[in-house]
Structures are given as C-alpha cells and as structure tokens.
VOBA-1610 file (N, C-alpha, C; in pm, whole numbers, padded with zeros to 5 digits, always signed):
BEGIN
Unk+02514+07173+03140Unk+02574+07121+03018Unk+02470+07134+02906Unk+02506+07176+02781Unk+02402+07205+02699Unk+02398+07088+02598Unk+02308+07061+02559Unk+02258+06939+02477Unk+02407+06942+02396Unk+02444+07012+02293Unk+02561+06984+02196Unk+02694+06965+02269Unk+02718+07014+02366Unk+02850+06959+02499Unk+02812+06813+02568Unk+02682+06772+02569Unk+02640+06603+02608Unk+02691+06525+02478Unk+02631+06598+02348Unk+02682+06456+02249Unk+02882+06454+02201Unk+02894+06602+02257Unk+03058+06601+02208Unk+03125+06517+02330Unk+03074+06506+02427Unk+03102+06374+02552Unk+03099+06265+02524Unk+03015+06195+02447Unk+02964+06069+02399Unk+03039+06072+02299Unk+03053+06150+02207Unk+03164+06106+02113Unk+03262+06095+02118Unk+03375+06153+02194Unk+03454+06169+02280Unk+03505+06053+02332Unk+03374+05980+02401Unk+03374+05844+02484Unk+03385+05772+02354Unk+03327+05738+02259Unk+03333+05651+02138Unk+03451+05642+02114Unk+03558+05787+02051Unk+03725+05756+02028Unk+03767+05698+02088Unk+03742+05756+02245Unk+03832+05639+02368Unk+03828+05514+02341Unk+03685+05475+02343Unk+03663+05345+02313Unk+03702+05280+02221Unk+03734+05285+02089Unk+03714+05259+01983Unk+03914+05252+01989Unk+04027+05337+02034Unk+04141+05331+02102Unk+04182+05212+02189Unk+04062+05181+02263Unk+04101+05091+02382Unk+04089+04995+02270Unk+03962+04942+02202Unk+03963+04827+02125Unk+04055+04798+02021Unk+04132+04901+01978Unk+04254+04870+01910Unk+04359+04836+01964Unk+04338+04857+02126Unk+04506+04794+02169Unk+04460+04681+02221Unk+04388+04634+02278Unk+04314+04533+02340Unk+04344+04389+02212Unk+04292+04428+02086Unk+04319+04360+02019Unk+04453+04313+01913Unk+04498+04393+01995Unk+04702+04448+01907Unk+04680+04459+01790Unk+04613+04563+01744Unk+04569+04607+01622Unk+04658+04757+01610Unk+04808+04759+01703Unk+04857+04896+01682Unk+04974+04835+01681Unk+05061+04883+01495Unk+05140+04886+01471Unk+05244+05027+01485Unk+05211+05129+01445Unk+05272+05245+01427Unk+05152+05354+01518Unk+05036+05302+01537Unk+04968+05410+01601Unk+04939+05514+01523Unk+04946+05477+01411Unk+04863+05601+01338Unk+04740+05616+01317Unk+04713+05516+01279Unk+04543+05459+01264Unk+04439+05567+01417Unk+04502+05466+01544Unk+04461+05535+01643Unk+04481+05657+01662Unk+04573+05745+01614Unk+04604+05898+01595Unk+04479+05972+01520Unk+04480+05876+01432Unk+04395+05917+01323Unk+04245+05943+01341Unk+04182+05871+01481Unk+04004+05843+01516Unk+04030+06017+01524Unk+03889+06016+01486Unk+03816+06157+01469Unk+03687+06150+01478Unk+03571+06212+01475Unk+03474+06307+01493Unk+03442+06429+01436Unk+03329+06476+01362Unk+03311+06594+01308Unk+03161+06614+01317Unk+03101+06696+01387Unk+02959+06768+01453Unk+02943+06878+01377Unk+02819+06840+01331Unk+02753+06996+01209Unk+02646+06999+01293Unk+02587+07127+01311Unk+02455+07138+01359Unk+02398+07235+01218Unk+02283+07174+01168Unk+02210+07265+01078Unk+02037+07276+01136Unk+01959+07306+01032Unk+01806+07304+01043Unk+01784+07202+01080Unk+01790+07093+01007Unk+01729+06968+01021Unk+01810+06859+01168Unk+01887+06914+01235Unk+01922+06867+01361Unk+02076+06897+01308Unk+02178+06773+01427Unk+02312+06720+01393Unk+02383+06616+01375Unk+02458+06657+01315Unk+02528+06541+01265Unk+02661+06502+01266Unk+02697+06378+01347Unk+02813+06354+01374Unk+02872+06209+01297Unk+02978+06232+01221Unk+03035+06182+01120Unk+03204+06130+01202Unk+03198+06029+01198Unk+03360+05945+01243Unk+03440+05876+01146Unk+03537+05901+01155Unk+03669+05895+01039Unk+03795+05859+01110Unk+03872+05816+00997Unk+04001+05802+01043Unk+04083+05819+00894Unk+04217+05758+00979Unk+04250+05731+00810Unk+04227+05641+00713Unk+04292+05641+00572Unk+04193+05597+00465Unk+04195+05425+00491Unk+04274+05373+00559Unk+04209+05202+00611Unk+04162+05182+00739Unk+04125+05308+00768Unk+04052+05240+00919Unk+03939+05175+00901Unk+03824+05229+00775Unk+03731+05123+00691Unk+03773+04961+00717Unk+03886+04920+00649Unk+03898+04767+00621Unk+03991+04753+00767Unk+04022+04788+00868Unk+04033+04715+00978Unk+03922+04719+01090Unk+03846+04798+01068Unk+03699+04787+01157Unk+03609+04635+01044Unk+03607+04664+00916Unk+03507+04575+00818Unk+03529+04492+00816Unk+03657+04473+00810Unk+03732+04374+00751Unk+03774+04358+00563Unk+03787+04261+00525Unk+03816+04244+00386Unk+03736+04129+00307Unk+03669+04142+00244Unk+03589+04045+00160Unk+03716+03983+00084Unk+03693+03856+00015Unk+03782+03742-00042Unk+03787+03815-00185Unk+03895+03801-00254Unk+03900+03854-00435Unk+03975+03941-00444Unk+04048+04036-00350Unk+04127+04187-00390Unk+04171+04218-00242Unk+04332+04186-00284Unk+04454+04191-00217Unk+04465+04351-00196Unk+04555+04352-00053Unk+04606+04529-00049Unk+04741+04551-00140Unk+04762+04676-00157Unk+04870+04730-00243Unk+05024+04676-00154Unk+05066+04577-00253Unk+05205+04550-00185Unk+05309+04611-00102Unk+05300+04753-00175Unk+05403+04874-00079Unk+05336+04866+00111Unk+05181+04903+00063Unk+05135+04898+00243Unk+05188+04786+00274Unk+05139+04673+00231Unk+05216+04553+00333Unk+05324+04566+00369Unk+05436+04598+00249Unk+05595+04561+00306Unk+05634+04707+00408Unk+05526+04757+00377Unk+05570+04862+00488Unk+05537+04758+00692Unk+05423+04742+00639Unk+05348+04661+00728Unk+05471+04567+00790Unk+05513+04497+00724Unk+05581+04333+00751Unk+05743+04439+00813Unk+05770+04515+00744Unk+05869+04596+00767Unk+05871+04619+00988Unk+05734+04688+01019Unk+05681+04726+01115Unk+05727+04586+01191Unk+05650+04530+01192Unk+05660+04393+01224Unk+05785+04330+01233Unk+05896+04382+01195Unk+06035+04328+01175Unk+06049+04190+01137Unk+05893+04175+00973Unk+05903+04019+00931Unk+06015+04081+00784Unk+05987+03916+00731Unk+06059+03944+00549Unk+05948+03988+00526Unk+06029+04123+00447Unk+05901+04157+00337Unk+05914+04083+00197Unk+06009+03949+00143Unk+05956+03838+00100Unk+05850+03800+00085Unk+05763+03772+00208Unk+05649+03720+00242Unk+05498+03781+00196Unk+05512+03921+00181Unk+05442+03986+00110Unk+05336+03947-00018Unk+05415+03882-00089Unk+05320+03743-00179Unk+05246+03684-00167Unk+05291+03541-00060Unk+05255+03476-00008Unk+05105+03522+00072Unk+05158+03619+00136Unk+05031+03696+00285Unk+04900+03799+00217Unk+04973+03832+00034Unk+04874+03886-00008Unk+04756+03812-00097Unk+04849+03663-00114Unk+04755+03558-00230Unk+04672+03480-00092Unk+04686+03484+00055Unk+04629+03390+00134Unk+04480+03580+00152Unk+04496+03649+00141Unk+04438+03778+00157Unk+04347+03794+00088Unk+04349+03777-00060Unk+04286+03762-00200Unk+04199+03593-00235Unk+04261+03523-00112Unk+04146+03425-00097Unk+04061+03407+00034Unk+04117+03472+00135Unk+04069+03468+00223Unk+03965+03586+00260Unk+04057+03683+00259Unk+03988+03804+00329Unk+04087+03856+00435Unk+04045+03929+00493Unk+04116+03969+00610Unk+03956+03999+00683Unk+03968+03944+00866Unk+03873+03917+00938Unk+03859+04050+00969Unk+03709+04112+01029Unk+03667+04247+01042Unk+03702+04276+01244Unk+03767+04353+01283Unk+03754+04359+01379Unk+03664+04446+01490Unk+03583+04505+01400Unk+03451+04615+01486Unk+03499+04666+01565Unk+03650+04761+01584Unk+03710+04812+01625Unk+03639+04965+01688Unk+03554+04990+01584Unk+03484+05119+01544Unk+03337+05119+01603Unk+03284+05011+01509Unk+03132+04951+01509Unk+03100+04904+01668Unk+03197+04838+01737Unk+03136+04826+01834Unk+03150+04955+01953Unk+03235+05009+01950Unk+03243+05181+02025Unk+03128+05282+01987Unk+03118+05227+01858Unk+02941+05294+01859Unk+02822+05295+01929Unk+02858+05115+01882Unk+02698+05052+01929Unk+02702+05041+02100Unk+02847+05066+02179Unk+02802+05062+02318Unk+02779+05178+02403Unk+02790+05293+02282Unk+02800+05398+02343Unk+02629+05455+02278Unk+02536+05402+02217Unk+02405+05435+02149Unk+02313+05459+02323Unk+02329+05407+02382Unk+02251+05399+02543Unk+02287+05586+02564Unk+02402+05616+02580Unk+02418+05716+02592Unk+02408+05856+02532Unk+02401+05811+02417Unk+02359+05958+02282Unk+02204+05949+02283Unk+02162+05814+02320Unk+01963+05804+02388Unk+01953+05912+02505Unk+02050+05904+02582Unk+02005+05947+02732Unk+02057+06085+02735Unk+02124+06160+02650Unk+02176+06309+02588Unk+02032+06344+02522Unk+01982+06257+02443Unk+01903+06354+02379Unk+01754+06349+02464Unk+01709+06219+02548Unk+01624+06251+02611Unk+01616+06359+02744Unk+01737+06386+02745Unk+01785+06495+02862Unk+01715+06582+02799Unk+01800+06633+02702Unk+01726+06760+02610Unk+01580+06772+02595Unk+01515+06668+02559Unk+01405+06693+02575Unk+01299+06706+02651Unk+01366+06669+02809Unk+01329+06694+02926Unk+01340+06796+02946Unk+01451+06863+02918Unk+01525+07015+02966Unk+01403+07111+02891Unk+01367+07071+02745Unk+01250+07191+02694Unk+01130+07132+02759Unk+01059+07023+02747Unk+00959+07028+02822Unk+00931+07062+02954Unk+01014+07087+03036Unk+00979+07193+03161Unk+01033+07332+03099Unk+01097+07362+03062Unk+01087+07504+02969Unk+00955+07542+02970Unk+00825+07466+02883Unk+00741+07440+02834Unk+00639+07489+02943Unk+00645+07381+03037Unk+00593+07390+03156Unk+00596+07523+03205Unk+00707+07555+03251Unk+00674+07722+03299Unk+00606+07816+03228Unk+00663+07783+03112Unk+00544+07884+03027Unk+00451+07917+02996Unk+00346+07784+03010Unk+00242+07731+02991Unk+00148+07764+03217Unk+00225+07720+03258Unk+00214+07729+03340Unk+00092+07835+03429
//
C-alpha cells in the first residue's frame, strides 16, 4: 500500500465516521448533509493536503450556532416541513435560535480527532518504508 492509498483509508474512515455520528445522534433529516461528507487530497511540493467539506451547513451542525443571528426562515420551514411540524412555529424556533444558539454537535470534529492516531501511524509507516530504503543503500 503506498503512503497516499494509507491516508485515502483514513479519510475514508473519517466520512464513515463522521456518517455514523450523524445517525447516532438523529441529526438525519433528508440525508443530504450525510450525502454531502467529502474529502479532497492535493499532493504538491510542500507535502498533502486533505481538505473535508460538505454542504454549505454542515459548518453550523458540526459548530454549532453562536447566540444573535437566526437561520433563513425558508431553511427552517423546509426543515419543520421534514419533520411533519407547523411551519407556524418557524418564529417562535427562530427567536429561541437568535437567543440561544443552536448546540454544536462535533459531528465532523470528532471523526477527525479519533481518527489523528491513524494518519500518525500512515505517515510513520512511510517513513519507516524510506528509512530502510535508506538502509540498503547506504548499506
């Protein structure tokens, strides 16, 4: 397995993960969100780089929402719609939103951070793999 097929494994494992923690926490309404986890691997000079995305609120359901600025009414009543609530309520759920917040669920953040052991143990592979390279050559 070559060093860049170890970290596309580990990242790989992160979506999964980061999937499981959205249903685990019934954080899947329509499943788009979870459709949406991605990954994108550049390799240049200076090493690689792997960049994770989704769609444009997967931000504020991994972060959560700081108190002061409500979401756009249409998402909700789409939302409450999903939910088969009144979209009435929409008001109400966006003025308790705009004082509250909405709580962060590290949906993302933590599929990272449990998968960091393993993008350690990919790259110290690699560098095992050239230092006996090394070795023979030197040899």
């Amino acid at each position: 397995m070559t060093f860049l097929q170890a970290l596309e494994n580990v990242s790989d494992n992160v979506i999964k993960d980061a999937k499981t923690n959205l249903r685990n926490k019934n954080h899947i309404a329509t499943g788009s969100l979870r459709d949406s986890l991605n990954y994108t691997m550049k390799q240049n000079k200076n090493g690689v780089t792997i960049a994770f995305g989704g769609n444009d609120y997967s931000e504020w359901v991994d972060q959560g929402r700081k108190p002061g600025k409500g979401i756009p009414v249409d998402i909700l009543k789409n939302w409450l719609k999903l939910k088969r609530l009144d979209t009435s309520l929409s008001y109400v759920i966006n003025k308790k939103i705009r004082e509250k917040g909405i709580d962060p669920t590290y949906f993302y953040t933590n599929a990272l951070n449990e998968n960091i052991p393993a993008y350690d143990d990919a790259v110290d592979a690699y560098f095992d793999e050239i230092e006996a390279e090394f070795d023979i050559i030197f040899s």
